[in-house]
mmCIF file as Biopython writes it, N, C-alpha, C and O atoms, coordinates in Angstrom:
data_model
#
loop_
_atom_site.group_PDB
_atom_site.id
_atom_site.type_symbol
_atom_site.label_atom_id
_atom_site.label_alt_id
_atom_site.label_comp_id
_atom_site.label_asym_id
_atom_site.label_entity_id
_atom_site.label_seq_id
_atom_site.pdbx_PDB_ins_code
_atom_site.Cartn_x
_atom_site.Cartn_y
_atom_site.Cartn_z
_atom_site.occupancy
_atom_site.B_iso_or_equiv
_atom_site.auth_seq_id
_atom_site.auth_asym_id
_atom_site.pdbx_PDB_model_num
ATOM 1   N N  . UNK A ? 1  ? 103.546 119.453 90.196  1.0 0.0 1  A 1 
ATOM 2   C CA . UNK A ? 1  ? 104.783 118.725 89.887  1.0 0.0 1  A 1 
ATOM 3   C C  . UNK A ? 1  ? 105.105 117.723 91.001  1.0 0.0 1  A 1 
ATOM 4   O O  . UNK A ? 1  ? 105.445 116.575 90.716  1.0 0.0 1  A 1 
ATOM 5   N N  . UNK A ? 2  ? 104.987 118.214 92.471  1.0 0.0 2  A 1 
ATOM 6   C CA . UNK A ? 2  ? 105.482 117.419 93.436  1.0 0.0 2  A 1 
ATOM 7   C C  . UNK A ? 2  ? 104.463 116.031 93.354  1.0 0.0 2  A 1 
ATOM 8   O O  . UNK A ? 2  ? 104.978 114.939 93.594  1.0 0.0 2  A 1 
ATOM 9   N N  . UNK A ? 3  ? 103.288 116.096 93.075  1.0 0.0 3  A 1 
ATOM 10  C CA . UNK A ? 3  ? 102.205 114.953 93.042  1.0 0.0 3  A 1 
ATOM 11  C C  . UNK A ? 3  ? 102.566 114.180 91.758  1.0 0.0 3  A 1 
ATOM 12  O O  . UNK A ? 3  ? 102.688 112.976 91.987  1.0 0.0 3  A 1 
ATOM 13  N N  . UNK A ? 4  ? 102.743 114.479 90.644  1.0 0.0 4  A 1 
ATOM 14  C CA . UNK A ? 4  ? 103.415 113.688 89.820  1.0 0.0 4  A 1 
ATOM 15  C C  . UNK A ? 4  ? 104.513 112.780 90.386  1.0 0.0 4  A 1 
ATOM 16  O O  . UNK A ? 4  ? 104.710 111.600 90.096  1.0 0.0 4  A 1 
ATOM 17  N N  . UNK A ? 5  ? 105.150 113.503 91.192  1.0 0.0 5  A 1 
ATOM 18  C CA . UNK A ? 5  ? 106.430 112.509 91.739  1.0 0.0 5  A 1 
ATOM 19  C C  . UNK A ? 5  ? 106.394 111.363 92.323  1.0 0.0 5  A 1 
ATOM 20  O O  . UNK A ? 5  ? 107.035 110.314 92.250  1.0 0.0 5  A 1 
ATOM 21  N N  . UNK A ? 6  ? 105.020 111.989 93.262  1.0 0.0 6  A 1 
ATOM 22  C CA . UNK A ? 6  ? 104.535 111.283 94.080  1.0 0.0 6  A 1 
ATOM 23  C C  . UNK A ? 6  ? 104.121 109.643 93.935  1.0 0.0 6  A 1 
ATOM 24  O O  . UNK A ? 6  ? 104.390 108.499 94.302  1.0 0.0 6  A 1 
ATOM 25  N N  . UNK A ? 7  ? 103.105 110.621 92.963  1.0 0.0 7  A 1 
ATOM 26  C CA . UNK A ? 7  ? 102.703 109.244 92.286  1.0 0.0 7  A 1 
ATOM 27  C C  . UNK A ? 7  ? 103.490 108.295 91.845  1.0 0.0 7  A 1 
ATOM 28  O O  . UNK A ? 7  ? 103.281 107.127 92.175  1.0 0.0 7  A 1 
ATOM 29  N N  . UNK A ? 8  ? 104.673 108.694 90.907  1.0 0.0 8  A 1 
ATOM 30  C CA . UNK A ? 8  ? 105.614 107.703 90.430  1.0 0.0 8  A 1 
ATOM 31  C C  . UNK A ? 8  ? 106.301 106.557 91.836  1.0 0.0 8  A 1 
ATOM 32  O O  . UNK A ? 8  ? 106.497 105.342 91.801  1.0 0.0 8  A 1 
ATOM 33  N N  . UNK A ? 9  ? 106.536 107.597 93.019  1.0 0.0 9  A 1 
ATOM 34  C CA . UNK A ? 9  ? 106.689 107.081 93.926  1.0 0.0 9  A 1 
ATOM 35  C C  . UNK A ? 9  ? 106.088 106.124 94.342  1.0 0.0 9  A 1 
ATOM 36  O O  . UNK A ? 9  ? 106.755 105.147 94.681  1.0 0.0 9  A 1 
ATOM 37  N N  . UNK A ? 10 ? 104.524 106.080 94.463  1.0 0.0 10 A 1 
ATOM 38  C CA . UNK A ? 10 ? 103.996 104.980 94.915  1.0 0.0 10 A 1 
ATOM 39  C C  . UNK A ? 10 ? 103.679 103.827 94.177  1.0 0.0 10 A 1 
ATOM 40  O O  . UNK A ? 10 ? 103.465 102.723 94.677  1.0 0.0 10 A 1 
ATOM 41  N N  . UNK A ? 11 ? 103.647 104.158 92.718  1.0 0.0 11 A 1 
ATOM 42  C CA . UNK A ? 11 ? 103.767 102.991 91.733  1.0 0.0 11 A 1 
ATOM 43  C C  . UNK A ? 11 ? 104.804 102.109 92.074  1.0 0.0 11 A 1 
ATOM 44  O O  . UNK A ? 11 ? 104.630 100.928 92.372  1.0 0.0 11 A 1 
ATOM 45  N N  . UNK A ? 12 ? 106.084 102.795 92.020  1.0 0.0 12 A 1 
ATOM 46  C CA . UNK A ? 12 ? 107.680 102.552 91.975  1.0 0.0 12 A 1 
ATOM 47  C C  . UNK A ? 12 ? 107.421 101.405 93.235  1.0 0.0 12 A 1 
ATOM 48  O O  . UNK A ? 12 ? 107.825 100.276 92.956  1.0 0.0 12 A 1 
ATOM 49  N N  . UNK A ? 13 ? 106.601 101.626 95.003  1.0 0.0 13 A 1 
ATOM 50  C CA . UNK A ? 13 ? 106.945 101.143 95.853  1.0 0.0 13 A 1 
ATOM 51  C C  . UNK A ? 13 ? 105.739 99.467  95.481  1.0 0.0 13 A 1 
ATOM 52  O O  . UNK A ? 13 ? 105.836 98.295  95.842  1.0 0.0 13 A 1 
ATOM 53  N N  . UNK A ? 14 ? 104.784 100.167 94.674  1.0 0.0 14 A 1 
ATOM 54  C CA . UNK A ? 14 ? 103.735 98.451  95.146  1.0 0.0 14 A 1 
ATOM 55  C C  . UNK A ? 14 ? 104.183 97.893  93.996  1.0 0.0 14 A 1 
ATOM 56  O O  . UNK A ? 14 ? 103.714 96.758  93.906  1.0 0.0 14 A 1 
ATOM 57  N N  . UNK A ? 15 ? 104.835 98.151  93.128  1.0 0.0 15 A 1 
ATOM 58  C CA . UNK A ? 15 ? 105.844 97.421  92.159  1.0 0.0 15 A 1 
ATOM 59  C C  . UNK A ? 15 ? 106.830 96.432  93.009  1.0 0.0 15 A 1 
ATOM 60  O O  . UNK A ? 15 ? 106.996 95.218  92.893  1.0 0.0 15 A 1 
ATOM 61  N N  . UNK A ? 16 ? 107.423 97.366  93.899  1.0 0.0 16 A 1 
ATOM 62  C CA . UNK A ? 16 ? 108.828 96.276  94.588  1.0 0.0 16 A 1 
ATOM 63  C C  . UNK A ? 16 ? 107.869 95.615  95.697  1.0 0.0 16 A 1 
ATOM 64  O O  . UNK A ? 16 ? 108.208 94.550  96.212  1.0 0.0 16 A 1 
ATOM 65  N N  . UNK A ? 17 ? 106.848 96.157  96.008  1.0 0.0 17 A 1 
ATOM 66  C CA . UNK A ? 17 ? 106.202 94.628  96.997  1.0 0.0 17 A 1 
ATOM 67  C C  . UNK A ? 17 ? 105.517 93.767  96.267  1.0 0.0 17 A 1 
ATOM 68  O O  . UNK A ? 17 ? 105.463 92.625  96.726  1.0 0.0 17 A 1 
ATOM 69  N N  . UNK A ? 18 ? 104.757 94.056  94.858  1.0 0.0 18 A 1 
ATOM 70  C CA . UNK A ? 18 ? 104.777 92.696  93.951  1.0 0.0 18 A 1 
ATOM 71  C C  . UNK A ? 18 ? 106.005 91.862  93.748  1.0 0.0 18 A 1 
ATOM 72  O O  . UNK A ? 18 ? 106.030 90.632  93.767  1.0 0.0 18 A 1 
ATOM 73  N N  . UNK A ? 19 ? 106.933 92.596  93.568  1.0 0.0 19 A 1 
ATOM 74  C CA . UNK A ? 19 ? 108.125 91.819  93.051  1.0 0.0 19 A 1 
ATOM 75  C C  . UNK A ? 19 ? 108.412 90.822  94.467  1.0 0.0 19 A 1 
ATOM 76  O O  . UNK A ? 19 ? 108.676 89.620  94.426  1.0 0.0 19 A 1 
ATOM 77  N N  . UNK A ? 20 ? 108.290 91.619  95.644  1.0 0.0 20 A 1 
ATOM 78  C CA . UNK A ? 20 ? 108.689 90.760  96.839  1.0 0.0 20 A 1 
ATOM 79  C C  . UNK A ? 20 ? 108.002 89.793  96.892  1.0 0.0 20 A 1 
ATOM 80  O O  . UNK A ? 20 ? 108.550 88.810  97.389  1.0 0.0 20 A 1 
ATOM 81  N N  . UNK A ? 21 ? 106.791 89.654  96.503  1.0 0.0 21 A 1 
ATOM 82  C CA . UNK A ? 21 ? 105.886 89.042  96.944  1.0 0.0 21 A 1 
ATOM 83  C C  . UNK A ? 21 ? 106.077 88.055  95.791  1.0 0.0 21 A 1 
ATOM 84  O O  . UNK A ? 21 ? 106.233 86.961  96.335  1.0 0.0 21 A 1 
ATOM 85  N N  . UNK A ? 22 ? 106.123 87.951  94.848  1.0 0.0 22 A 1 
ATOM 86  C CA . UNK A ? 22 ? 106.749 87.059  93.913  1.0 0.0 22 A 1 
ATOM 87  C C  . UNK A ? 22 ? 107.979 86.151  94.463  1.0 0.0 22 A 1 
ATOM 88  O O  . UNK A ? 22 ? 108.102 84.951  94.218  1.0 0.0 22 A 1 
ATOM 89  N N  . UNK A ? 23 ? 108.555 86.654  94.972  1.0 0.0 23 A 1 
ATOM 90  C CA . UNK A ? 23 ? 109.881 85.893  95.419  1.0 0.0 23 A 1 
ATOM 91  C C  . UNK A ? 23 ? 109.421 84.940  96.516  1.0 0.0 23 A 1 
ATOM 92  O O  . UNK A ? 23 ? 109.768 83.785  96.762  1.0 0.0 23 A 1 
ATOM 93  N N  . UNK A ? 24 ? 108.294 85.976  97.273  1.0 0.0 24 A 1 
ATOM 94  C CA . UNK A ? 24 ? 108.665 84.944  98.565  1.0 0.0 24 A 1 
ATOM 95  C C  . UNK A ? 24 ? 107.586 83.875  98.074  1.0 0.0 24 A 1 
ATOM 96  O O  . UNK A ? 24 ? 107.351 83.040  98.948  1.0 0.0 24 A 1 
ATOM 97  N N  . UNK A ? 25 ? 107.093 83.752  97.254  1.0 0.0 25 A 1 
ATOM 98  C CA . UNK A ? 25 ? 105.938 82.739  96.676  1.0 0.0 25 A 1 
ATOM 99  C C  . UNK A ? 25 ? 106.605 81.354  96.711  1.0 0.0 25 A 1 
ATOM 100 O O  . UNK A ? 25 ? 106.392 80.318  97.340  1.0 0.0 25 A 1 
ATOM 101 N N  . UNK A ? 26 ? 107.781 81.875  95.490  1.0 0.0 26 A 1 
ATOM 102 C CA . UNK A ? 26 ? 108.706 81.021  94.584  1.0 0.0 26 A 1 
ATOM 103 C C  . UNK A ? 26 ? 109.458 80.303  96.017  1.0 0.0 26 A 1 
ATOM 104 O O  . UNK A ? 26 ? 109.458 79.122  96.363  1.0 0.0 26 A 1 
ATOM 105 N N  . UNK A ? 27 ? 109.891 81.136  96.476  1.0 0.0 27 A 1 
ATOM 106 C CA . UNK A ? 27 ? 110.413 80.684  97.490  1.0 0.0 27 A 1 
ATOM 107 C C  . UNK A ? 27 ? 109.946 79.471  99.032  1.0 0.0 27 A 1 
ATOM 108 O O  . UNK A ? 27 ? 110.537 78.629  99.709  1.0 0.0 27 A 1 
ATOM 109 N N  . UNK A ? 28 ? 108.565 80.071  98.963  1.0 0.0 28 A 1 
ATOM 110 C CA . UNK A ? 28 ? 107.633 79.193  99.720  1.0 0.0 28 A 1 
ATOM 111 C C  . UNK A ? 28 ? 107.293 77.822  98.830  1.0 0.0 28 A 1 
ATOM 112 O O  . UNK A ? 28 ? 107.012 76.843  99.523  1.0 0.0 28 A 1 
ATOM 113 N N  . UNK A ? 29 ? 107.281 77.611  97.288  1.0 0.0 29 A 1 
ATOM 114 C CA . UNK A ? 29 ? 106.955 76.813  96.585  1.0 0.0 29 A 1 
ATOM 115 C C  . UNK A ? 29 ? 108.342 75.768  96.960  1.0 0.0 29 A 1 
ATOM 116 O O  . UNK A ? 29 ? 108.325 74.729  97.620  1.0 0.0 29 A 1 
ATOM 117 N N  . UNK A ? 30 ? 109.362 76.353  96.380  1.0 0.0 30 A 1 
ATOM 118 C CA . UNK A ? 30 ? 110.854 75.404  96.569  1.0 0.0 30 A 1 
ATOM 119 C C  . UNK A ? 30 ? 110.758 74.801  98.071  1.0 0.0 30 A 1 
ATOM 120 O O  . UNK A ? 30 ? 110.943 73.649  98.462  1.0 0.0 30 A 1 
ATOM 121 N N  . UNK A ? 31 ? 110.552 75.486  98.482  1.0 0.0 31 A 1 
ATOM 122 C CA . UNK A ? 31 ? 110.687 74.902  100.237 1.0 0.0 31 A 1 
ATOM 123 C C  . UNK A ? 31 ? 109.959 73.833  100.458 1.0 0.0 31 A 1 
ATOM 124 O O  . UNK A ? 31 ? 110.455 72.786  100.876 1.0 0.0 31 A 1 
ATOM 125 N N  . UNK A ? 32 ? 108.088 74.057  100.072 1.0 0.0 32 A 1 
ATOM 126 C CA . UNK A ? 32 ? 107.632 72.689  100.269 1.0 0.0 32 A 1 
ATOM 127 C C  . UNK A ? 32 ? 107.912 71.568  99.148  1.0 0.0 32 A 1 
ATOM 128 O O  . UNK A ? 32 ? 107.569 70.386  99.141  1.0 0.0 32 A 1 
ATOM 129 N N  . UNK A ? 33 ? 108.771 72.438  98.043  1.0 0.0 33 A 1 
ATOM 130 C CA . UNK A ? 33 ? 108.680 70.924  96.788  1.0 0.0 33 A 1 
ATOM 131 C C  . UNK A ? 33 ? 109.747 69.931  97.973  1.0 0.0 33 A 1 
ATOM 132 O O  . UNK A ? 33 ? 109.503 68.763  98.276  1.0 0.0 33 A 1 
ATOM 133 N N  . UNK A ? 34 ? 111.053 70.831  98.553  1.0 0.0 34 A 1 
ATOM 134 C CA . UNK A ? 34 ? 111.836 69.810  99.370  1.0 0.0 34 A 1 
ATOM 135 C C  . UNK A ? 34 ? 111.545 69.440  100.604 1.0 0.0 34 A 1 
ATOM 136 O O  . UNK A ? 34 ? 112.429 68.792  101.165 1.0 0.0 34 A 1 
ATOM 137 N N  . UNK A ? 35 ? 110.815 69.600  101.055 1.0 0.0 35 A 1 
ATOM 138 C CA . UNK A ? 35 ? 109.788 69.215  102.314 1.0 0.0 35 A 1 
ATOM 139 C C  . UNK A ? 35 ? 109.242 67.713  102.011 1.0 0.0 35 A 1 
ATOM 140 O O  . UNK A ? 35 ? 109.264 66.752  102.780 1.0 0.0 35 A 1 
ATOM 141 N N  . UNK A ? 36 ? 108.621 67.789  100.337 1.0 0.0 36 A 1 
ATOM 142 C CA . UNK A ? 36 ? 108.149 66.615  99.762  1.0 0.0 36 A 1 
ATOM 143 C C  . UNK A ? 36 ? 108.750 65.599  99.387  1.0 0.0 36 A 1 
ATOM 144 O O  . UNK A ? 36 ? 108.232 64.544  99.022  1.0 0.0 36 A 1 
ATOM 145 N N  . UNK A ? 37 ? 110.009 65.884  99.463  1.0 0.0 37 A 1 
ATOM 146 C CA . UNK A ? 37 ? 111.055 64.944  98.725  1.0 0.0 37 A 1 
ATOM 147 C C  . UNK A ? 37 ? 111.467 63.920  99.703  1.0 0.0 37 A 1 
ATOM 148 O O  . UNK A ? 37 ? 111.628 62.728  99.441  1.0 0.0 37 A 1 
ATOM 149 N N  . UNK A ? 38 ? 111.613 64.439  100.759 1.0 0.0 38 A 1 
ATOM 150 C CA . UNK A ? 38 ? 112.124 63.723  102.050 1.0 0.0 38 A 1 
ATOM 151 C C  . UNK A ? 38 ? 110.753 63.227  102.307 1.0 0.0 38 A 1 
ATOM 152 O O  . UNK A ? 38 ? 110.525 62.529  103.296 1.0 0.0 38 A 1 
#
């Protein structure tokens, strides 16, 4: 039972560092689109 949990656990965590990692993409993208503008 406790390894079931587990597991969900570690899905649950490289889920929210995809998700982070998504953001900071988007985020690195916006930055140089206005980098380009100027």
């Amino acid at each position: 039972m406790a390894t079931i949990s587990l597991l969900f656990a570690m899905i649950y965590s490289v889920a929210n560092i995809d998700e982070s990692i998504a953001d900071l993409s988007i985020a690195t993208l916006m930055f140089f689109r206005q980098m380009s503008v100027y």
